[in-house]
Every structure is written in structure tokens, then in C-alpha cells.
C-alpha positions as CSV (number, residue, x, y, z in Angstrom):
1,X,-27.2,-44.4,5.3
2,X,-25.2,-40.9,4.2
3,X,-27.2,-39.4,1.1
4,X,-25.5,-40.0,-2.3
5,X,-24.0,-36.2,-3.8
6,X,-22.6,-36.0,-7.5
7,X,-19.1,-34.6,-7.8
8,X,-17.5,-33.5,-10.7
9,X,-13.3,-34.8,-10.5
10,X,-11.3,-35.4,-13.8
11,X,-14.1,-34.2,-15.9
12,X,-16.8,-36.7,-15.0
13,X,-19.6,-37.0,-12.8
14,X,-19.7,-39.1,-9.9
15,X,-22.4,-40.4,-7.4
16,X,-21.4,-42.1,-4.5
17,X,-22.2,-41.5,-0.6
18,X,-18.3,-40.9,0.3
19,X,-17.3,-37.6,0.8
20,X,-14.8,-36.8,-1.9
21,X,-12.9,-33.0,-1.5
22,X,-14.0,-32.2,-5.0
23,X,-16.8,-29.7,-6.3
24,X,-20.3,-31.1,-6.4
25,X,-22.0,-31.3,-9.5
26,X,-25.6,-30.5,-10.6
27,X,-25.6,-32.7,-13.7
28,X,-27.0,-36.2,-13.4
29,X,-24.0,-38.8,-12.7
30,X,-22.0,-41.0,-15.6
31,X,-20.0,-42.8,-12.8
32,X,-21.4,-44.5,-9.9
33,X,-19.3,-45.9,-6.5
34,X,-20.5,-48.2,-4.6
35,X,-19.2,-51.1,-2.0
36,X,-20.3,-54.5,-2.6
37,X,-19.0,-57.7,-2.9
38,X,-16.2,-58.4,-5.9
39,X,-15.7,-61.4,-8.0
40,X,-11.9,-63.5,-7.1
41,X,-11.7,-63.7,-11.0
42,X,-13.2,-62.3,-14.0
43,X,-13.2,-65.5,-16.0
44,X,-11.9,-68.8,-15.6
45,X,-8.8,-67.2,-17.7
46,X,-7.5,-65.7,-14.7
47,X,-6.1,-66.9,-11.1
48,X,-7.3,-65.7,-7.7
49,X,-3.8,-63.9,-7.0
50,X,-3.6,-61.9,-10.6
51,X,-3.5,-58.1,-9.0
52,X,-4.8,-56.9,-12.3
53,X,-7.4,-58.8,-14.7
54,X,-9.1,-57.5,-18.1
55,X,-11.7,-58.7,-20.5
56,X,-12.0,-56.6,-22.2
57,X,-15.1,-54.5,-20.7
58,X,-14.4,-54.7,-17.0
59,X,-10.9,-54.3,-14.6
60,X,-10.7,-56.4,-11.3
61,X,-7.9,-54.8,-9.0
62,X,-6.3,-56.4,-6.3
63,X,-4.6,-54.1,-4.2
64,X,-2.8,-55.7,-1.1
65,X,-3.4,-52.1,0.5
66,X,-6.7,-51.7,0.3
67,X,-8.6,-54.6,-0.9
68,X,-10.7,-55.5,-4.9
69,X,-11.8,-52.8,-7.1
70,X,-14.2,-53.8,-10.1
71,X,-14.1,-51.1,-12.9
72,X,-16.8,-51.4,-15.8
73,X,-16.0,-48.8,-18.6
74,X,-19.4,-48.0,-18.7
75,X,-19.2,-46.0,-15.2
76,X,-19.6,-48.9,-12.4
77,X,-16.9,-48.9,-9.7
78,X,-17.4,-51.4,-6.9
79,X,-15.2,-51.8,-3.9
80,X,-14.9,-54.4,-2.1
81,X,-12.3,-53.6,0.5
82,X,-10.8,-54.3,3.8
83,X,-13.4,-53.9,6.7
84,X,-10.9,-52.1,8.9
85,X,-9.6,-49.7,6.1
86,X,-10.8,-46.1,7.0
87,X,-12.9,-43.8,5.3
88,X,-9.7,-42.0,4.3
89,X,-8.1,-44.6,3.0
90,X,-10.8,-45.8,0.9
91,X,-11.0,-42.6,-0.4
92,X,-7.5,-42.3,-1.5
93,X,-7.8,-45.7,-3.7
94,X,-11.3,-44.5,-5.4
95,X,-9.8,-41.4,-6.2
96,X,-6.3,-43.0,-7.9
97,X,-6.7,-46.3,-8.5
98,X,-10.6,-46.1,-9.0
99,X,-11.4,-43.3,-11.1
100,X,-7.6,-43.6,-12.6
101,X,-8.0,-46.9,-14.0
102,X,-11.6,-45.9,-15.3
103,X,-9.8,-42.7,-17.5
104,X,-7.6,-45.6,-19.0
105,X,-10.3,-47.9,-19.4
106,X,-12.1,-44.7,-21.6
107,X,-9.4,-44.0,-23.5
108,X,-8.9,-40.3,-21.5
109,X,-5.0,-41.2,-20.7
110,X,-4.3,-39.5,-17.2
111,X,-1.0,-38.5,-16.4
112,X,0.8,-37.9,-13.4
113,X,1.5,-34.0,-12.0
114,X,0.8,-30.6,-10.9
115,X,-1.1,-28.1,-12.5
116,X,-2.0,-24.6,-11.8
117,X,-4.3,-22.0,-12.9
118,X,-3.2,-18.6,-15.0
119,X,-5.0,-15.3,-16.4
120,X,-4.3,-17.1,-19.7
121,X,-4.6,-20.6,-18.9
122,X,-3.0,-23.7,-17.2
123,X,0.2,-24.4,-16.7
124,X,1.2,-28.4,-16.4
125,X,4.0,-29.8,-14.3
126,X,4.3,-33.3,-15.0
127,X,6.4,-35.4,-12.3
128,X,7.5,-38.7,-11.2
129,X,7.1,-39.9,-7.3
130,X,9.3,-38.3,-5.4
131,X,10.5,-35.4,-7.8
132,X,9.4,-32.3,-5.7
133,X,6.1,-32.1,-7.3
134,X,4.2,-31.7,-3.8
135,X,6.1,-29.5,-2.7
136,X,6.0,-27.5,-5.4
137,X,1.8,-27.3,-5.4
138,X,2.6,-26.1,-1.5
139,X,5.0,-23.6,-3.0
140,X,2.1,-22.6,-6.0
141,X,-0.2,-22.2,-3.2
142,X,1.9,-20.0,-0.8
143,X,2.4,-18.1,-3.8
144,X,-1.8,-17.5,-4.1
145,X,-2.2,-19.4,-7.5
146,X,-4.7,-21.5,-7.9
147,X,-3.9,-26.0,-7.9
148,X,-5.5,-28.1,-10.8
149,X,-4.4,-31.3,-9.2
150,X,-1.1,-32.9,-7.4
151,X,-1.5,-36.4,-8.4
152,X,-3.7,-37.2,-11.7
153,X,-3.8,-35.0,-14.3
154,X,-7.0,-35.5,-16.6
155,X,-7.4,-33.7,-19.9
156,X,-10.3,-33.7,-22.3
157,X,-10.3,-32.0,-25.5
158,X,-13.1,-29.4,-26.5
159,X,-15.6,-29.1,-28.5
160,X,-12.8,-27.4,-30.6
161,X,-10.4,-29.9,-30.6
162,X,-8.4,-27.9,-27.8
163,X,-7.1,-29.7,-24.5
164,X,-8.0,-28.6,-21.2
165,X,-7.2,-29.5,-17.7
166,X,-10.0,-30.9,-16.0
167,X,-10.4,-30.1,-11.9
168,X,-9.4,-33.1,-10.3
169,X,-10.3,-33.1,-6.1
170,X,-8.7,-30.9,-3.8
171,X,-7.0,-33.6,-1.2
172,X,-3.0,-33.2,-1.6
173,X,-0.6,-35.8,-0.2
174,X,1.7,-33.7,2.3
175,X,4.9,-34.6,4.6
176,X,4.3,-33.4,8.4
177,X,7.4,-30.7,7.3
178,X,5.4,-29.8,4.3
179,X,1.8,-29.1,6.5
180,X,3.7,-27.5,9.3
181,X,5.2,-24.9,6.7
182,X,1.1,-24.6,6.1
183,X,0.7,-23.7,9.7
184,X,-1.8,-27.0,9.4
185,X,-1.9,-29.2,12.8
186,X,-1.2,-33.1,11.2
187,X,-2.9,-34.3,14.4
188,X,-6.3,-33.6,13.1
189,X,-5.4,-35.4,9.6
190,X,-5.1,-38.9,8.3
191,X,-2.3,-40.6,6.7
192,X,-3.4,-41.4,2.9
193,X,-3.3,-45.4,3.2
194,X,-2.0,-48.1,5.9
195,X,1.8,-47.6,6.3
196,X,2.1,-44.3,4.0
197,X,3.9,-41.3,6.3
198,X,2.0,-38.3,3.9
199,X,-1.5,-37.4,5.1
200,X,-4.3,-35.6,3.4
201,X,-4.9,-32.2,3.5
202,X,-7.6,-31.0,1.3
203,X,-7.0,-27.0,-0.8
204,X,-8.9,-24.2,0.7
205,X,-12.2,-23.7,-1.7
206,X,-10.7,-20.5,-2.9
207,X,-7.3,-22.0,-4.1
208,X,-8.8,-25.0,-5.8
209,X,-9.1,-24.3,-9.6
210,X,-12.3,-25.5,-9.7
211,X,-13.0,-24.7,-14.2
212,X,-11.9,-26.5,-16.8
213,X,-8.9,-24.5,-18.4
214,X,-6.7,-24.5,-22.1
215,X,-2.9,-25.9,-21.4
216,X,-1.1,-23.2,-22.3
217,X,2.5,-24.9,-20.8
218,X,3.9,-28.1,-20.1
219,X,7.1,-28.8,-18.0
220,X,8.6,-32.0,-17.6
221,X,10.1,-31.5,-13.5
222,X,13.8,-33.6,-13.4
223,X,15.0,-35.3,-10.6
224,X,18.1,-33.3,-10.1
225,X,18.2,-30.2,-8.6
226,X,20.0,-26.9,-9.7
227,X,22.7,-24.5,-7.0
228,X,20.9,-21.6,-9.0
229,X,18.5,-19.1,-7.0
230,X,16.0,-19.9,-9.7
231,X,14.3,-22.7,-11.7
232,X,16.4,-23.7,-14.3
233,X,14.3,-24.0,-17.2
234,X,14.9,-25.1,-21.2
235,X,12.4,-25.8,-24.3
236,X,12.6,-29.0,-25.3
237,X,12.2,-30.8,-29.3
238,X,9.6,-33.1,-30.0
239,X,11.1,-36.1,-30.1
240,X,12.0,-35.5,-26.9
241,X,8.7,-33.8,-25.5
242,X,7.4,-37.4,-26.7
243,X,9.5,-39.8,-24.6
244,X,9.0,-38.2,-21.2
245,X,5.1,-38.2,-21.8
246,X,5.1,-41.6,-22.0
247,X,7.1,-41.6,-18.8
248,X,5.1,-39.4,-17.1
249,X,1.5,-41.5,-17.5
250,X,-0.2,-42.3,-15.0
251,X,0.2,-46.3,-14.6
252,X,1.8,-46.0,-18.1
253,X,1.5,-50.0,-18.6
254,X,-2.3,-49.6,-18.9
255,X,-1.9,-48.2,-22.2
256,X,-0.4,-51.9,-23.2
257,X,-3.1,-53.6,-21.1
258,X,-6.2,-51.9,-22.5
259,X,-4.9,-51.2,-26.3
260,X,-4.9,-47.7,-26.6
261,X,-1.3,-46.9,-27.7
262,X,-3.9,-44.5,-30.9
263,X,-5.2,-42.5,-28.0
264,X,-1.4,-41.4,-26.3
265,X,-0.3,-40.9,-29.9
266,X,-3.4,-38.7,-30.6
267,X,-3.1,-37.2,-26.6
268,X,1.0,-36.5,-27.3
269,X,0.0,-35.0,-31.0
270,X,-2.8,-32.5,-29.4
271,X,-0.6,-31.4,-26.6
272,X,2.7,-30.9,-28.8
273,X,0.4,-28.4,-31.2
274,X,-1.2,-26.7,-28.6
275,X,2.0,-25.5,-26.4
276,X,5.5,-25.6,-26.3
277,X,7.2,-28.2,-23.7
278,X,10.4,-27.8,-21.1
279,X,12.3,-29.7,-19.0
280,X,12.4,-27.8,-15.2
281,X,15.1,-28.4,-12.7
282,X,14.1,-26.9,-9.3
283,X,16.2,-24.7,-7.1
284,X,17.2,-26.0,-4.0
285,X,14.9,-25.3,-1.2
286,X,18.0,-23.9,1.1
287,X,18.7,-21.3,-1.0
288,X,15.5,-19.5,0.2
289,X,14.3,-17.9,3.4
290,X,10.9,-19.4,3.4
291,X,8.7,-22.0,1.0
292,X,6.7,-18.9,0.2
293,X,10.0,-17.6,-1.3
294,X,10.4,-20.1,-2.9
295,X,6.8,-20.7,-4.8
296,X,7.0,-16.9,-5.2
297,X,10.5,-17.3,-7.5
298,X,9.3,-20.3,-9.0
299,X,5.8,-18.9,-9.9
300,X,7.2,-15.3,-11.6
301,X,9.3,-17.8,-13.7
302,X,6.8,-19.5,-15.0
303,X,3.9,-16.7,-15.3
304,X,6.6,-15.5,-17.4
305,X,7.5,-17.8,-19.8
């Protein structure tokens, strides 16, 4: 039977005997993964076929993909999933849906983006599916900063009431362009789950920002994309820094599911004190020679703002 390790990904420890690509821990474990066999339904209250059921302690998920997922807030996760589904790809769902669903369940809204590490602090990217944001952490990386995350952005206030990134695990979803630009041969990698055309390519050690870190910065990244040579990049009020938070949760409907519309308010309150917010349209890629142009321009923008 593999040995059970503790890793430490979006600020918690976790024991389990899969090998996550995140930093082990030498604290004793809050969360615990294990497979076993799932309940249909929660209660009588619910039907076999609900994907998502609550009640109020514990979250049964039932992922076509991948197969049940029982959630206690308390730190159990138990899968129950498809015999043929691959290490890989059971992976993948522990890491989003899993441990994603737990940070709701907590309280500890995730959102969804990039991050990356500076001399004086982290910078956040937040993204929807699709937006550039992957490519964009390539472009951070060909750059030599340091990745936070591409996917689930936890963040944990401090003892002193300041927000910090938390390391999340170091396996990015990449395009076969994307890992070729790497130099990485795809024919060694997995795809992330049945069906999905990314695979997973996990950070070198050394590029993985591996310590919890102030934000210092928070862009919101838009769809669109700008003719410029550069990043086009613009400070953005409140009111507005508020509505694209929301859209930028990760699985923003849990917030209505679990109750916890206080803790965004309290998470958008901390974060609009404690940096300023933009809006970032992206430069087309054609405009540059190379990706590692690219990250380069993009990076001396944003080191500089």
C-alpha cells in the first residue's frame, strides 16, 4: 500500500497516499483523503441524480467525470470514483473539486487565477476559463518569476489581519503548443481528466513559490485582447473591483449554497484595503518573437506598477 505523506496546498495540511505535486509538510495533518465507498444521498431530502447535496456539515459531489466526492468541513474527503479513472485524473478532481469545495465549505473563499511571486510580495491575476491565464503563468515562468498557482487561488489572512497567498500545488494545465514552447515532450504526460485536450505538467521545484506571501496587486485579466506591444493596464474603483471578484470565485454559487455571502464581503473588504485593483488586457501573442518575450514585457509591466 503507498505510505501516506502530508502536503501543505492552499494553506492546509493534507495526508493522503496520492502523490500530489505540492510541498510536503512536517506538521501533523487537518485534512485527510481517502477512497472508500460514498453514500447515493445525504438524506432522504435529496435524489440519487442531485450532482451537488448539503446538510449542512457534509458535501456529496457527483461528478459525471470522475465519479462521488464526500466533503466533511471537519477535514474528511472520500472518493469514491470510477475504477478505470487514472491516478492522474483522480488527482486533478482532489485537487479542484476536493480541496476546492472544502475552502468553501470553511469559509476560506477560493478564487480562480494566477499568482506570482515578487521582492515585495505577490502579485494576483484573477481570470476566467479561457482568458489567457495559462499562458500567461508559462509566460511568468519563461520570464524566471516564481507561480503561486494557475487554477485556485487560496488566501488566508494573518495573524495581523493581512491577506496572503497560500502555495497551492505545482501541476499546471497546459495545451501541447503551450508545453512544446516549454521544450516539454507531451508524450510522457497525462491529459488532466477523460476527454480534456490540456495535460499536466508540474513547475520545476525552483519556480514553484512555495511561502506564503502579502498581495501586494490584484488584476482582473479581460477577455479581449489589446494591438498594443504591451499589457494594457488601468486602476479600477471599488465598486467595480467588487463586481468582478464575485465573478472571479471559484465555483461562485457555493457562496449561495453554503451561506457565506459575510465571508466574500469580509474577503472583498480585506483585499480592497490591502492593494489597489486593475483591469489587464493582454497583448497579442503575435506581436512578439517568442513567449519568453512576451512574459518578459508582461512581467517588467507589472514588477513595475
Amino acid at each position: 500500500m503507498p505510505q501516506e505523506l502530508v502536503y501543505c496546498i492552499y494553506g492546509m495540511n493534507v495526508a493522503t497516499s496520492l502523490p500530489l505535486p505540492a510541498r510536503q509538510s512536517p506538521l501533523q495533518a487537518e485534512v485527510s483523503i481517502l477512497r472508500g465507498a460514498a453514500p447515493d444521498i445525504l438524506s432522504a431530502a435529496f435524489s440519487p441524480n442531485q450532482k451537488l447535496q448539503f446538510d449542512g456539515h457534509r458535501v456529496l459531489l457527483n461528478q459525471p467525470l470522475f465519479g462521488k466526492l464526500l466533503i466533511e468541513k471537519q477535514g474528511n474527503i472520500l472518493f469514491d470514483f470510477h475504477p478505470s479513472l487514472s491516478q492522474a485524473h483522480t488527482i486533478t478532481a482532489i485537487q479542484g473539486s476536493g480541496l476546492g469545495t472544502l475552502l468553501h465549505l470553511r469559509g476560506q473563499i477560493p478564487l480562480h487565477g494566477m499568482a506570482i511571486a515578487t521582492d515585495k510580495g505577490a502579485i494576483v491575476v484573477l481570470a476566467d476559463s479561457g482568458s489567457g491565464k495559462s499562458t500567461l503563468a508559462t509566460a511568468m515562468l519563461l520570464a524566471n518569476l516564481s507561480v503561486f498557482t494557475d487554477d485556485i487561488v487560496a488566501l488566508q489572512a494573518d495573524k495581523d489581519g493581512v491577506l496572503q497567498i497560500q502555495p497551492a500545488h505545482r501541476r499546471l494545465k497546459l495545451s501541447q503548443p503551450q508545453l512544446h514552447t516549454l521544450g516539454i515532450d507531451t508524450s510522457t504526460l497525462s491529459n488532466t481528466a477523460p476527454g480534456i485536450g490540456k495535460f499536466g505538467w508540474d513547475i520545476p521545484e525552483d519556480q514553484f513559490a512555495h511561502t506564503p506571501m502579502p498581495i501586494i496587486k490584484c488584476l482582473f485579466l479581460a477577455p479581449a485582447r489589446t494591438n498594443n506591444a504591451h499589457a494594457h493596464i488601468s486602476a479600477i474603483g471599488k465598486l467595480e473591483a467588487f463586481q468582478r471578484l464575485r465573478q472571479s470565485v471559484y465555483r461562485p454559487r457555493l457562496i449561495r449554497v453554503f451561506g457565506h455571502e459575510p465571508s466574500f464581503f469580509s474577503l472583498n473588504q480585506r483585499l480592497q484595503h490591502q492593494c489597489q485593483s486593475y483591469t489587464m488586457q493582454l497583448p497579442e501573442l503575435g506581436n512578439f518573437s517568442s513567449l519568453t518575450d512576451y512574459g518578459k514585457a508582461i512581467a517588467n509591466q507589472l514588477l513595475s506598477l
